[in-house]
N, C-alpha and C positions, 0 to 999 in steps of 0.2 A: 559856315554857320549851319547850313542844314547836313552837313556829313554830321557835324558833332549833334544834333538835335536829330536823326535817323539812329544815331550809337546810342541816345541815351534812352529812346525809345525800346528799343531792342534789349537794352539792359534791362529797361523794366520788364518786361515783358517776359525774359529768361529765368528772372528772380521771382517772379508771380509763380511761373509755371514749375519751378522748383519747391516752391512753397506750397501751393495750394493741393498735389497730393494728400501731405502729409497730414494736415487738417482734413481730409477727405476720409484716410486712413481711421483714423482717431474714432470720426463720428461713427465710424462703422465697429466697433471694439462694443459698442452699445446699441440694446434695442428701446424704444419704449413702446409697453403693451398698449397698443389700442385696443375699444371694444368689437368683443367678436372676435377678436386671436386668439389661438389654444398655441402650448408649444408646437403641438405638431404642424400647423402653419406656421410660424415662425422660422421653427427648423429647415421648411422646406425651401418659404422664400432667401434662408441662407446659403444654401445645399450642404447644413451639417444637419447630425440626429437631434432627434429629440432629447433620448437618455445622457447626449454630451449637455445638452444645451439647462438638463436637470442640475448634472453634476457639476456644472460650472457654476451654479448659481446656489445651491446648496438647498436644492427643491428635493422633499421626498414624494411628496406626487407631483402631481401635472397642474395643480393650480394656479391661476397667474390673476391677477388683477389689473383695470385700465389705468395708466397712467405709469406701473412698475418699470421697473429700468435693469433690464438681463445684461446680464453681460456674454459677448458673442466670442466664441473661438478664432484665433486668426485665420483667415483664407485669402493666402496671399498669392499674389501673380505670378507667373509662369518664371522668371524673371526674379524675381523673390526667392524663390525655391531654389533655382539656380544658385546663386547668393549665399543663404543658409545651406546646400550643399556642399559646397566651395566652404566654406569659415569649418565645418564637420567635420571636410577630410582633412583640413588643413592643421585645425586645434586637436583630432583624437584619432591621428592618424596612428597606427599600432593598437590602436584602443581594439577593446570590444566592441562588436555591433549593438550591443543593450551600451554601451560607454557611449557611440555617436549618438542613440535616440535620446540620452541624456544628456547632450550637449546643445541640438536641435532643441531638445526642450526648456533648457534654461534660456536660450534667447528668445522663444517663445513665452515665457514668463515673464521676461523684461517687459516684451511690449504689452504688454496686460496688466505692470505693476504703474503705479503711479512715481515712481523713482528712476523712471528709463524713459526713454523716448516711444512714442508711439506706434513705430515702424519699425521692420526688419530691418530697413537701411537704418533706420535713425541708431537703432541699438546697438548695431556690428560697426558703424563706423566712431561709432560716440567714444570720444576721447582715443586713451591709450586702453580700453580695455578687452580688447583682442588682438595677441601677438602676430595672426596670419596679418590682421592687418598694417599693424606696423611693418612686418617684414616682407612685406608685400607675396608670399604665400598663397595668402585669396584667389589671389589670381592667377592659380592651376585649378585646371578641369576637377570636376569632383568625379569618385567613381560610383559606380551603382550602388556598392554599400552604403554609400554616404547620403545617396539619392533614395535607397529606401529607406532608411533610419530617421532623414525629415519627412516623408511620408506617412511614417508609424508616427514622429511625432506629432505629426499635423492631429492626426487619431486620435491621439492621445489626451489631447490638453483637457485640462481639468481632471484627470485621474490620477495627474501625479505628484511629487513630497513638495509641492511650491519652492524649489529650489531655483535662487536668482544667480547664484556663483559657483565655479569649478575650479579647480587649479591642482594642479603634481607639488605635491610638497617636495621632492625632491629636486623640483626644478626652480622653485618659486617660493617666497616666504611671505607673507605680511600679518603683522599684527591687528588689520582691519579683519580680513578672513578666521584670523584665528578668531575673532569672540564671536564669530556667530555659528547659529546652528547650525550642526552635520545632519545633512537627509540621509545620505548613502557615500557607498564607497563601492566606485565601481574601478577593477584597475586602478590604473595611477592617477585617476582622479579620485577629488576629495569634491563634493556635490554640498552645496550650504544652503541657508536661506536667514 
């Protein structure tokens, strides 16, 4: 009786700590302006700029008001990057180095769209919609290109075509991808939104 009520302890406990990340994540994708914050505080208590923190939100000056709701760049873990390096080399290996920072960046747009989950993990593992992860791929080392191309795109967010999907027409077909909007074509990728 208490081996089984120690295991079900423990279960909760693994499943809490699994979970409550992610809602950690989430609330951090958003700021709300208090009085007395400029972006340039804001920016700093995130450690991104200010000019990103403009372009993300579609501010042409610097004005903010108490109670507005910004939406924040991702700044994800050590661990995370790792992760998003790895699905890079994995998904646009041959690609262009501008091909990997657009690849980085669509899973960056996922977690910032309300149709994706709200973590790096949540979006790379969500469902069947990345082949390194079904064919287990992921899990070779990523190389520096791959490591700097999510770095540019860490850079990057908010300055680029809001693109949520990529895929090789040649390798891959769906009828879903086809009706939505082409951003770019980089290489063998076809970049949508």
């Amino acid at each position: 009786m208490l081996k089984r009520l120690i295991i079900t302890g423990l279960t909760i406990v693994c499943a809490l700590s699994f979970t409550i990340p992610t809602s950690a994540h989430a609330a951090q994708n958003t700021h709300t302006v208090q009085k007395g914050e400029s972006l340039y505080k804001i920016a700093m208590k995130y450690g991104v700029s200010a000019h990103q923190l403009q372009v993300m939100n579609d501010k042409q000056g610097s004005m903010i008001y108490p109670g507005e709701t910004l939406k924040l760049p991702v700044v994800p873990s050590e661990s995370e990057k790792d992760l998003l390096a790895r699905l890079v080399e994995a998904e646009a290996k041959g690609e262009s180095y501008a091909g990997k920072v657009a690849v980085a960046t669509v899973v960056l747009n996922r977690v910032e769209s309300d149709s994706f989950p709200d973590s790096l993990y949540g979006v790379i593992y969500d469902g069947i919609q990345f082949s390194p992860v079904l064919n287990g791929t992921i899990n070779e080392p990523a190389g520096q290109e791959s490591k700097r191309a999510v770095q540019e795109a860490l850079a990057y967010q908010g300055y680029d075509n809001e693109s949520l999907f990529f895929y090789n027409p040649s390798k891959a077909s769906s009828d879903y991808l086809s009706s939505q909007e082409v951003t770019t074509v980089i290489g063998n990728h076809v970049f949508l939104r």
